[in-house]
N, C-alpha and C positions, 0 to 999 in steps of 0.2 A: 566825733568824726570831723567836727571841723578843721579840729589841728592836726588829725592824721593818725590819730591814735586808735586802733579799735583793739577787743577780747571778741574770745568765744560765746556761746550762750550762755547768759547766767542760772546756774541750779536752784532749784526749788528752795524756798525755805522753808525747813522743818522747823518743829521744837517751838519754842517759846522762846528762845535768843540764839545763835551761831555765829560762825564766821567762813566767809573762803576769798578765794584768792583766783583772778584771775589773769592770765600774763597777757600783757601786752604788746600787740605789731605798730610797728610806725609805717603809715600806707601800704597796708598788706606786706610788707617785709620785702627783704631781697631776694633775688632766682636771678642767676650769671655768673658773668665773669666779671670778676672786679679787682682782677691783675695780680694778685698774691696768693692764688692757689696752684696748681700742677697743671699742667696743659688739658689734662684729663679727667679732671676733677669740677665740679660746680660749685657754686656758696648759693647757700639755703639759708636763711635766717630770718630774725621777727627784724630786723633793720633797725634796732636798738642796740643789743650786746657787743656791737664792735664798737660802739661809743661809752654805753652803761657796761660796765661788767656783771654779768648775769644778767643785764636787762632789766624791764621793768614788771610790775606786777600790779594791781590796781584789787588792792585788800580792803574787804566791806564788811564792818560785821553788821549783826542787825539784833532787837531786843522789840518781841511783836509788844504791842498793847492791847492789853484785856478789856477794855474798856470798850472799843469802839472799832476792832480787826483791822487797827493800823498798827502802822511800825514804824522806829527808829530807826535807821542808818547812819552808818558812821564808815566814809569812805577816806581812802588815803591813796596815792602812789605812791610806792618806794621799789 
């Protein structure tokens, strides 16, 4: 959050390893008017995709350990 970045809540981890994906807003995203839509119209967005195309995404997988009900993660943005 400090740089502005937030996701949704992240989902349970099942299984014994997975992966998901959660998108990301830049300061809770846009809501207005920001002069290239129709007079009647609003822009709604995560305040990302009009710079990233498609945006961004913040994909985690994880691989629990047996040993001691910790876990590995392996975080990425793309």
């Amino acid at each position: 959050m400090k740089i502005g970045l937030t996701f949704d809540e992240v989902p349970q981890m099942e299984g014994a390893s997975g992966s998901f994906e959660l998108p990301l807003t830049l300061f809770g995203g846009r809501y207005g008017k920001v002069g290239t839509e129709q007079p009647d119209e609003i822009t709604k967005d995560d305040g990302i995709s009009h710079i990233v195309e498609g945006g961004l995404a913040l994909k985690i997988q994880y691989d629990m350990m047996p040993n001691n009900n910790s876990c590995k993660l392996f975080a990425k943005v793309e």
